[in-house]
KOLDOLUM-477305 format. One line per 5 residues: for each residue z, x, y of N, C-alpha, C, CB. Coordinates in pm, whole numbers, plus 32768, in hexadecimal, padded with zeros to 4 digits. Glycine has a CB too. Layout:
residues N
Z/X/Y/Z/X/Y/Z/X/Y/Z/X/Y ~ ...
END
This chain:
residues 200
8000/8053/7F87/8000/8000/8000/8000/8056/807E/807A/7FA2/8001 ~ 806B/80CF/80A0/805F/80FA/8102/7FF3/815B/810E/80C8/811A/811F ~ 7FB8/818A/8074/7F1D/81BA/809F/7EBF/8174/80CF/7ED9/81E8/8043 ~ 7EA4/80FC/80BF/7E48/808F/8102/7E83/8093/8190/7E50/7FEC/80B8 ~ 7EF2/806B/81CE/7EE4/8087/824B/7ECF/80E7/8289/7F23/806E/8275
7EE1/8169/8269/7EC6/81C0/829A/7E2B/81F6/8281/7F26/8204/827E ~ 7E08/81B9/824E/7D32/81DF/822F/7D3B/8159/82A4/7CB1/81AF/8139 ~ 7D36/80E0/8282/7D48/8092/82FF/7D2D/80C6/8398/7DCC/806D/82FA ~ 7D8E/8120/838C/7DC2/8127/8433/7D5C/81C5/8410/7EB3/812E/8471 ~ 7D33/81DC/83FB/7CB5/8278/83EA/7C61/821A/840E/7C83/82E2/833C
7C27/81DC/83C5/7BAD/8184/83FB/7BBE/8134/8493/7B94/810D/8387 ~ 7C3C/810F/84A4/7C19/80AE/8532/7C03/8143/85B3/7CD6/801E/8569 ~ 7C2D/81EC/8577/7C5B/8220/85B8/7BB7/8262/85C6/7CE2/825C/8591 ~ 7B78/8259/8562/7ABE/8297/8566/7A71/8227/8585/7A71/82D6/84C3 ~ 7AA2/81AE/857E/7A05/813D/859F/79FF/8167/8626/7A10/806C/8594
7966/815B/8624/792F/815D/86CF/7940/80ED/871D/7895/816F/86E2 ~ 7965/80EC/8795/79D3/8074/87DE/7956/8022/880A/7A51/80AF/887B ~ 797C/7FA1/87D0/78F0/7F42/8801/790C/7F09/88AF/78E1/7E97/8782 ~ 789A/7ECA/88DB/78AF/7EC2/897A/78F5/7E21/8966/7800/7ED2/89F1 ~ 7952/7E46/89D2/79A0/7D88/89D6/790F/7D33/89BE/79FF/7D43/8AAB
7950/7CAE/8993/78FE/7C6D/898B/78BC/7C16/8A2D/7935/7C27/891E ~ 7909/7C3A/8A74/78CA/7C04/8B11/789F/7C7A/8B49/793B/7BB7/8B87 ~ 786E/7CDB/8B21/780F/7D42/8B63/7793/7D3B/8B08/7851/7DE2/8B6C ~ 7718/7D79/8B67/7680/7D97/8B2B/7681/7E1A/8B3F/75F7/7D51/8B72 ~ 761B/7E5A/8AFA/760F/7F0B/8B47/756D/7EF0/8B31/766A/7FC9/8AD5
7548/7F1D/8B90/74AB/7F1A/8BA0/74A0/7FDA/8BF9/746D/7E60/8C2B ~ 73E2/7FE9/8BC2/73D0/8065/8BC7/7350/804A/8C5A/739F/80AE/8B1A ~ 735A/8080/8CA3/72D8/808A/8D00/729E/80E9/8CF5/72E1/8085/8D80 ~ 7200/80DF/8CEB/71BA/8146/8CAA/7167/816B/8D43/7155/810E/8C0F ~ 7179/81D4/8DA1/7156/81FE/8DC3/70C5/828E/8DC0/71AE/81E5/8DD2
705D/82AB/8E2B/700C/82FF/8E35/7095/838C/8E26/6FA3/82E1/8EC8 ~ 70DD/836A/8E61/714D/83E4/8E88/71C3/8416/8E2C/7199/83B9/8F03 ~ 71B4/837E/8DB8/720B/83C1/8D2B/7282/8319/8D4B/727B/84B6/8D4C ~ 72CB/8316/8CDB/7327/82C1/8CA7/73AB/82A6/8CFF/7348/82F7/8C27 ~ 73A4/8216/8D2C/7441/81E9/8D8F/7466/817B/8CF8/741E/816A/8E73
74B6/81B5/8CE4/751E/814A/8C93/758C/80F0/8CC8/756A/8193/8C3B ~ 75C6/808A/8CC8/75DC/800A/8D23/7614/7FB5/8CAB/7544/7FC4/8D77 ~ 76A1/7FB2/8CD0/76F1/7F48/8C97/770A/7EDA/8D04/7779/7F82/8C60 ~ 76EB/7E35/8CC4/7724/7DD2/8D0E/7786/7D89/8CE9/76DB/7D8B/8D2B ~ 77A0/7D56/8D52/784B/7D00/8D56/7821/7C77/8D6B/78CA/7D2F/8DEB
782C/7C3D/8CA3/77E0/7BBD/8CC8/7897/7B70/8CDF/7751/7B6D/8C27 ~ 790F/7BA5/8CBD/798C/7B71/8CCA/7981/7B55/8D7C/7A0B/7BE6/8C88 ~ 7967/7B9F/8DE1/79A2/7B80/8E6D/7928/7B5C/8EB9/79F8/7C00/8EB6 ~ 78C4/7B6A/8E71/7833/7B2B/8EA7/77E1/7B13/8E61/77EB/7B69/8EF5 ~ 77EB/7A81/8DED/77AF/7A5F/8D90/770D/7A2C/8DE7/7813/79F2/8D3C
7707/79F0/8E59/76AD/7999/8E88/760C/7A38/8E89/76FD/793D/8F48 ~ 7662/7A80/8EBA/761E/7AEF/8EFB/75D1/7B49/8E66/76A3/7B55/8F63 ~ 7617/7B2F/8E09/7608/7BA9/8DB1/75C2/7B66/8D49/7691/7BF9/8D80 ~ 75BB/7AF6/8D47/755E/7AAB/8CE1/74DE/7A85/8D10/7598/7A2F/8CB1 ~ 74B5/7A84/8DA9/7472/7A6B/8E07/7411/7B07/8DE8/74D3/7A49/8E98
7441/7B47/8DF5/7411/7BDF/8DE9/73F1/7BCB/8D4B/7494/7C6A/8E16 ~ 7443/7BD2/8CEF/7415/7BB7/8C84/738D/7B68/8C3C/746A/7B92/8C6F ~ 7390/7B06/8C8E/7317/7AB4/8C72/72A6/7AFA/8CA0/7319/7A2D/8CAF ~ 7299/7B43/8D07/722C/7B8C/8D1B/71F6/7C23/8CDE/7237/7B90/8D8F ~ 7259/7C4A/8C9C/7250/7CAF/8C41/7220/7C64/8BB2/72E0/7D00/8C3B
7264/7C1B/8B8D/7218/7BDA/8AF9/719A/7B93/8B30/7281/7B57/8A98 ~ 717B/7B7C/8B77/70D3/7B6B/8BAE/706F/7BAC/8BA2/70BD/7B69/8C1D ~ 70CB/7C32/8BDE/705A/7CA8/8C00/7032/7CA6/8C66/6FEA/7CB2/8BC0 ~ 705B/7C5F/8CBE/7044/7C4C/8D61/70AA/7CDF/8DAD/7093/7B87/8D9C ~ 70AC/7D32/8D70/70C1/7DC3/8DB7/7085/7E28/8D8C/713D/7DF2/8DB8
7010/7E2D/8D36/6FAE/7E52/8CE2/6F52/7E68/8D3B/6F8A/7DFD/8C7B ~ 6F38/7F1B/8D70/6EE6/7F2C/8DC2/6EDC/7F1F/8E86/6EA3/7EE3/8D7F ~ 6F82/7EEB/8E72/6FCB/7ED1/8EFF/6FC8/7F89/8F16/7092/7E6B/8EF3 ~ 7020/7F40/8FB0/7003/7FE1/9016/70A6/7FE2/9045/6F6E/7FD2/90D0 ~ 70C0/8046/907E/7118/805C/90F0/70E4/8098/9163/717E/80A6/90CD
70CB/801C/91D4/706B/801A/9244/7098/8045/92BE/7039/7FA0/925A ~ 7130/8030/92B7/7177/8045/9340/71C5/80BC/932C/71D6/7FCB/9370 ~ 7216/80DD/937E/7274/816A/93A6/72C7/812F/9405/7222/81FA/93ED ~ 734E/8129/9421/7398/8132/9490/7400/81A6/9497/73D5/80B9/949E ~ 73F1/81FA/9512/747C/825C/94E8/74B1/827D/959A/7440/8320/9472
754B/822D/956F/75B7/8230/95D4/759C/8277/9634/762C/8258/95AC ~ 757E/82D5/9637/7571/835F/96AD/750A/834F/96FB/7557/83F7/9672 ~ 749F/8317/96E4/7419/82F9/972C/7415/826D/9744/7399/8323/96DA ~ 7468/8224/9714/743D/81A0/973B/7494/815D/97B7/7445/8146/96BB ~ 7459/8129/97FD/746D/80F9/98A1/74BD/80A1/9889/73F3/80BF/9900
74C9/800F/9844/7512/7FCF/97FE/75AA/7FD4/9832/74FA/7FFC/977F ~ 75EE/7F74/9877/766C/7FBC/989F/76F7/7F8E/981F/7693/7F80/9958 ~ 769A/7F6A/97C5/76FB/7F93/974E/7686/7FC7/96D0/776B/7EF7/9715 ~ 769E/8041/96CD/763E/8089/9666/764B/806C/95DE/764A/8115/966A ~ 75FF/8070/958D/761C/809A/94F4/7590/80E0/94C4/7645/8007/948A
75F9/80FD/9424/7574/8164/93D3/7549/8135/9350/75A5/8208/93AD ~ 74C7/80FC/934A/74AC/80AD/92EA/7428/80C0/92AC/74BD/8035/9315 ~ 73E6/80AD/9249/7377/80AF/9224/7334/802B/91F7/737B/8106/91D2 ~ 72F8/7FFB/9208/72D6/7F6D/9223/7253/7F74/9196/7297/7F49/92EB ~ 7233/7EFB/9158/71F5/7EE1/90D5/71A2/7E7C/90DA/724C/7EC7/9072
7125/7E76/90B2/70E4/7DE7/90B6/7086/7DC4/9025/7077/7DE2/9148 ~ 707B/7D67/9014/7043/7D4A/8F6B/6F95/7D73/8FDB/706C/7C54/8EFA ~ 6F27/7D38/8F6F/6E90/7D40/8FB9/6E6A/7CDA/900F/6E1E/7D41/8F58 ~ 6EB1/7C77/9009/6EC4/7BE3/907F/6EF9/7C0F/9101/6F41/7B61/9049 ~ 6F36/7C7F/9104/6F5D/7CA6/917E/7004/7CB8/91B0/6F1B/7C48/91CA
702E/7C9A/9227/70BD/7CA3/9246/70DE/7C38/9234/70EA/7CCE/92BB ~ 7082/7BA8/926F/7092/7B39/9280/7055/7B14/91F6/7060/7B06/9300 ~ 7035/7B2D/9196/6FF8/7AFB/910C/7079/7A4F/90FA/7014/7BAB/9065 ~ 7039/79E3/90F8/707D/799E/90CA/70E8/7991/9049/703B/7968/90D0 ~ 7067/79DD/8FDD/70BE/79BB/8F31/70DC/7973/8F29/7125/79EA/8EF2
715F/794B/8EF3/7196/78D1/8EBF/71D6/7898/8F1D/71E7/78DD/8E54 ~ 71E0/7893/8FAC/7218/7846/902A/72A9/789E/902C/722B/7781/9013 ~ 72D6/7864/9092/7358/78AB/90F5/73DA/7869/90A1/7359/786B/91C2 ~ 7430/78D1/9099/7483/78C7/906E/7530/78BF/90E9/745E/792D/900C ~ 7598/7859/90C9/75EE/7890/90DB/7634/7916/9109/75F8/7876/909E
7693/791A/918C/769E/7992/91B4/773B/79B6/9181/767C/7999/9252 ~ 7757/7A0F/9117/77C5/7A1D/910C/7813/7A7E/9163/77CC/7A2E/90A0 ~ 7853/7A6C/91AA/787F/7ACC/922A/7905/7B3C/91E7/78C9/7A50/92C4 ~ 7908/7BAE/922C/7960/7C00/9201/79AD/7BCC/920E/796E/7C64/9221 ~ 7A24/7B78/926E/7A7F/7B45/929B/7AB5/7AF5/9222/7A5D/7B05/9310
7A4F/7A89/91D4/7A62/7A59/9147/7A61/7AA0/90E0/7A17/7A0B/9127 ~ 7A15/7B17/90B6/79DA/7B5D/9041/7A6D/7BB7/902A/7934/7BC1/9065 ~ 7A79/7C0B/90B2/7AE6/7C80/90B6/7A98/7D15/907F/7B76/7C50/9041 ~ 7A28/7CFE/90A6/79BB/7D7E/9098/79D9/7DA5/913A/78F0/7D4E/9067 ~ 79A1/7E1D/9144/7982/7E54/91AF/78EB/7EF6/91A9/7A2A/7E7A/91DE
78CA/7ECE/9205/7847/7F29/921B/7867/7FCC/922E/77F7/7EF1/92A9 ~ 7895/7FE1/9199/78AC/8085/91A2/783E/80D0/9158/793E/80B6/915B ~ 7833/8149/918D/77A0/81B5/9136/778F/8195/9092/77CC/8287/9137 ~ 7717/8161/909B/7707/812E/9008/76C7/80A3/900A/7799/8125/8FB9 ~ 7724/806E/9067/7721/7FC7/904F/7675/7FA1/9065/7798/7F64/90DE
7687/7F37/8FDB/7603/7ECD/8FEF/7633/7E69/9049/75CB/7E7B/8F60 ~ 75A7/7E27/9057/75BD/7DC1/90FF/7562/7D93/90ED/75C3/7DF6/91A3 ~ 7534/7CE1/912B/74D8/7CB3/9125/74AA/7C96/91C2/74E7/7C52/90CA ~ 7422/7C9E/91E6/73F2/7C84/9256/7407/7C19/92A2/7391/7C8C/924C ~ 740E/7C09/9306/73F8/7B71/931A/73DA/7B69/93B8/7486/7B0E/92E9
7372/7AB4/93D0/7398/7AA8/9468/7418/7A66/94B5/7333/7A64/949B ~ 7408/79E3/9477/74AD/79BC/94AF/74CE/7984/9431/74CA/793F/9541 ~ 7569/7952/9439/7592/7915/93B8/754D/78CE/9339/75D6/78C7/93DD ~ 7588/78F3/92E5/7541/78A3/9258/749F/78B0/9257/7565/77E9/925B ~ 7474/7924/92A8/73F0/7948/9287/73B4/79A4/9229/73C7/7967/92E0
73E8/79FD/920A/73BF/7A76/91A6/7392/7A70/9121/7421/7AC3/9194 ~ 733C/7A8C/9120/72CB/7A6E/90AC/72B3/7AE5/903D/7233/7A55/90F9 ~ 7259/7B56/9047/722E/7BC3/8FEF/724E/7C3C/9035/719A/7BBE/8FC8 ~ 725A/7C4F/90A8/725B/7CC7/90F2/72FF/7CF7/9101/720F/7CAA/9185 ~ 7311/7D65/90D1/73E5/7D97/9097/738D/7E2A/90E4/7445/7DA4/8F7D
7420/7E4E/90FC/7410/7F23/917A/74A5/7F23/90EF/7462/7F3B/92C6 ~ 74A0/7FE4/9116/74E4/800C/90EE/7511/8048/9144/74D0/802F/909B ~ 75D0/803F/915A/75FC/8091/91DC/761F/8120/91A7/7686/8049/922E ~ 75EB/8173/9214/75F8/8203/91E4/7686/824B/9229/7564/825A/9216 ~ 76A6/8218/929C/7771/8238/92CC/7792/81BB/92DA/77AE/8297/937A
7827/81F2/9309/787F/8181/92F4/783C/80F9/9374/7939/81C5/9314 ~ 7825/8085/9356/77D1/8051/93DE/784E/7FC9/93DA/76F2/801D/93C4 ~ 78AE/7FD2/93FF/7911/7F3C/941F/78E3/7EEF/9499/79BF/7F5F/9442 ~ 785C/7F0E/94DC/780A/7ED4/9534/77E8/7E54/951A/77A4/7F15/9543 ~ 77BC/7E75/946E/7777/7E1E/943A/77B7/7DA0/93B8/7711/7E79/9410
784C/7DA8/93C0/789A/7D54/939F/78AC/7CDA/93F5/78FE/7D91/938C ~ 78D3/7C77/93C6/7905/7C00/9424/7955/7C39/949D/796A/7B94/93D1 ~ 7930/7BF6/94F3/795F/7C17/9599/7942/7CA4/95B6/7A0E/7C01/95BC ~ 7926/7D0F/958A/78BC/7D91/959A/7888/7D9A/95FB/7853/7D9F/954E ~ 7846/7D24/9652/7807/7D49/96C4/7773/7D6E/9685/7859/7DC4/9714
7732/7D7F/9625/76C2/7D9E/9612/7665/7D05/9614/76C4/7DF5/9591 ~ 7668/7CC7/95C2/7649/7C26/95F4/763D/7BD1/9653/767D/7BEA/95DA ~ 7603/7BC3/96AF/7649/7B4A/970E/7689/7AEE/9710/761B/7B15/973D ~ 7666/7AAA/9698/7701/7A47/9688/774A/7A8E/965E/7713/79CA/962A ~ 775F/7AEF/9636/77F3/7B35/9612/7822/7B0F/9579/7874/7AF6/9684
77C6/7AA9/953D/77CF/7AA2/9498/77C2/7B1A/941F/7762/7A4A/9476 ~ 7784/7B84/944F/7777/7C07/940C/7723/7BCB/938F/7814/7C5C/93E4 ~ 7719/7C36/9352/76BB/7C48/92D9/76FD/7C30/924E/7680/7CDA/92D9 ~ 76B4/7C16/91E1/76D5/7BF8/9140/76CF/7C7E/90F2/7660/7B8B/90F7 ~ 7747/7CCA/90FC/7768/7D34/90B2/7760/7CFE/9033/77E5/7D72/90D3
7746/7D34/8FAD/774E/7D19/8F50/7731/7DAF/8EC4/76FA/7CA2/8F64 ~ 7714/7DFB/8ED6/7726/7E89/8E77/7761/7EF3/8EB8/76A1/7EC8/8E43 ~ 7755/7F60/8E7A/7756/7FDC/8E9C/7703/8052/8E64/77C4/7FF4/8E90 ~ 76DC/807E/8E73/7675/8117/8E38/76F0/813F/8DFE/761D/81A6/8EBB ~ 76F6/817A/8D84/7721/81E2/8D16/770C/8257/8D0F/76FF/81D0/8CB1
766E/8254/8D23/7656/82D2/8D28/75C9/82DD/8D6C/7665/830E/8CA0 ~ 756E/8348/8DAE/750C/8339/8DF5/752A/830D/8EAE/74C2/82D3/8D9E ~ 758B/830C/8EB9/75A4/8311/8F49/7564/8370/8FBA/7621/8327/8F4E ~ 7586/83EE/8F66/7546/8483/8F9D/7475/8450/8F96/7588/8539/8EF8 ~ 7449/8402/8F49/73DC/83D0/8F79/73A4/836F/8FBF/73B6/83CB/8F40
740C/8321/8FD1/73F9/82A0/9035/7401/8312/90CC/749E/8203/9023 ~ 7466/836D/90D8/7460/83B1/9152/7402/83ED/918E/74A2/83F9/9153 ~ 73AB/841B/912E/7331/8482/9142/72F0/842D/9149/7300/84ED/90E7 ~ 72E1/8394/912E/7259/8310/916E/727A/8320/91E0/7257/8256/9149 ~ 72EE/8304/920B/7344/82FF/9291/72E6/8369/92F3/73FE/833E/9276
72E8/83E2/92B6/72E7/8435/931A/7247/8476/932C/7359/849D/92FC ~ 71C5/841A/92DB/716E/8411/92A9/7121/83F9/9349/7177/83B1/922D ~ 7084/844D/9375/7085/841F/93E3/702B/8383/93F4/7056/8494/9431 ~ 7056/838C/9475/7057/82C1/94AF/702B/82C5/9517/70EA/825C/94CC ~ 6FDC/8241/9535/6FE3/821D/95E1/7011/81D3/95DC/6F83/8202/963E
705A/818F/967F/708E/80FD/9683/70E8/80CF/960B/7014/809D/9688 ~ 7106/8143/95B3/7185/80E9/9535/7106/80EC/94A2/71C2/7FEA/957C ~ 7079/80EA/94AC/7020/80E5/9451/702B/8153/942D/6FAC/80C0/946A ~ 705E/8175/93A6/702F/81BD/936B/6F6B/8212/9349/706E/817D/9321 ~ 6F36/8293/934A/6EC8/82AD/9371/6EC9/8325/930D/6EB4/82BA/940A
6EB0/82FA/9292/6E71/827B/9249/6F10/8234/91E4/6DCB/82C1/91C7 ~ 6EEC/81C5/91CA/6F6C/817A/91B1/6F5A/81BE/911D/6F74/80BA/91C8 ~ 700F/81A3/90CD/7006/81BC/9063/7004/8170/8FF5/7040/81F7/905D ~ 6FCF/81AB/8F93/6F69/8147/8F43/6FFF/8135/8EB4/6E93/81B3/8F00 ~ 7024/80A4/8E9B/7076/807B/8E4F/703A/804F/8DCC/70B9/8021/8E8E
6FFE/80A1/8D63/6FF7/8076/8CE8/7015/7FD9/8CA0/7041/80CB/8CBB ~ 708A/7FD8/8C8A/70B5/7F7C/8C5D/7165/7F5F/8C91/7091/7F93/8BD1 ~ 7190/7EF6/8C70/7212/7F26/8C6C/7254/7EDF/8BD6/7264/7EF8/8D04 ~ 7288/7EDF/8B6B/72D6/7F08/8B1E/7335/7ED5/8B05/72EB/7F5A/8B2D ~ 738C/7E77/8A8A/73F8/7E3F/8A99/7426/7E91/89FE/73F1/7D8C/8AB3
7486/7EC0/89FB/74C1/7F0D/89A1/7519/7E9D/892E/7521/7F7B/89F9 ~ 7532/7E97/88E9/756D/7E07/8877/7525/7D73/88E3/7672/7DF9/886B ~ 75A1/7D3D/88AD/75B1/7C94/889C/75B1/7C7D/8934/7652/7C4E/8844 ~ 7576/7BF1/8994/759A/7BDE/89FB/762C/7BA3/89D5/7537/7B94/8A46 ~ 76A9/7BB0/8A50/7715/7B6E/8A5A/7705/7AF6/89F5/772D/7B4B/8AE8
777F/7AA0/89D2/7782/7A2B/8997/7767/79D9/8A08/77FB/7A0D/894D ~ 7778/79B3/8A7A/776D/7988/8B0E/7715/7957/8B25/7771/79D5/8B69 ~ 76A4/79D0/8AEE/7608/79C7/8B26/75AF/79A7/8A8B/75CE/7A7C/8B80 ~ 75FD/795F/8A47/75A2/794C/89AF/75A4/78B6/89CD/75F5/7983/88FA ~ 7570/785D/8A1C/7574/77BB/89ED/74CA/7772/8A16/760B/775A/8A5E
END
């Protein structure tokens, strides 16, 4: 008996740790090499199944990263540093219509280096187009000041790993915020099972 628990507890101590069941990990396949990206479908289910649906589409299949913003150059009297994403429909690509805005203030995310984010114009608009923030940007949280209404943006992942390449899009040259020439997004990648959340 106490050999079975103890092979037991060897095994719980070597299995490879599976991801909660309210996270996704998806891979972005970049011209520039691999951003890996875990989401938080627990504190922003609306956001991360929303994204999800457009990855099991394939509606980021051949997408770009078109824009550049970086704090230091931008006039903006609240800056941030972001890399901005669009499927082949564009920034404004409809897809599957506008979603719900889950605000940091509700979620309890905040826009630190790493963070995924979804685009948007004003509330409950954001569709296919997600930036990745490259520093810390609390601009771009609820009441941030980056918004005009002051609703902030739908945090919902974080980069794992590949950050150090989202930076170098960042720092990739641009006019006007356009990237020149934008970067070219392969595919993007969902690693296991979507959330239970996002299975109905």
């Amino acid at each position: 008996m106490l050999t079975a628990i103890i092979l037991a507890g060897l095994l719980a101590q070597t299995a490879p740790e599976a991801a909660p069941a309210a996270e996704a990990r998806v891979i972005i396949h970049t011209d520039r090499g691999d951003i890996a990206v875990t989401l938080d479908a627990a504190h922003a289910p609306t956001t991360t199944c929303n994204f999800l649906r457009y990855v099991e589409a394939g509606r980021y299949r051949d997408a770009r990263f078109f824009r550049t913003v970086v704090a230091a150059t931008n006039a903006n009297p609240h800056p941030i540093d972001v890399i901005q994403a669009e499927t082949t429909g564009g920034s404004d690509d409809p897809g599957f219509g506008p979603i719900v805005l889950e605000r940091t203030r509700d979620t309890g995310l905040s826009h630190l280096a790493g963070t995924l984010s979804m685009a948007r114009g004003g509330p409950d608009s954001a569709t296919s187009s997600f930036f990745i923030v490259t520093q810390d940007t609390p601009a771009l949280d609820f009441g941030g000041g980056r918004s005009a209404d002051g609703q902030g943006f739908a945090a919902f992942g974080r980069v794992t790993s590949g950050l150090d390449i989202a930076r170098a899009i960042q720092a990739s040259p641009a006019e006007a915020e356009q990237l020149k020439p934008p970067v070219k997004i392969g595919s993007v990648e969902m690693i296991g099972p979507a959330p239970a959340v996002c299975r109905h």
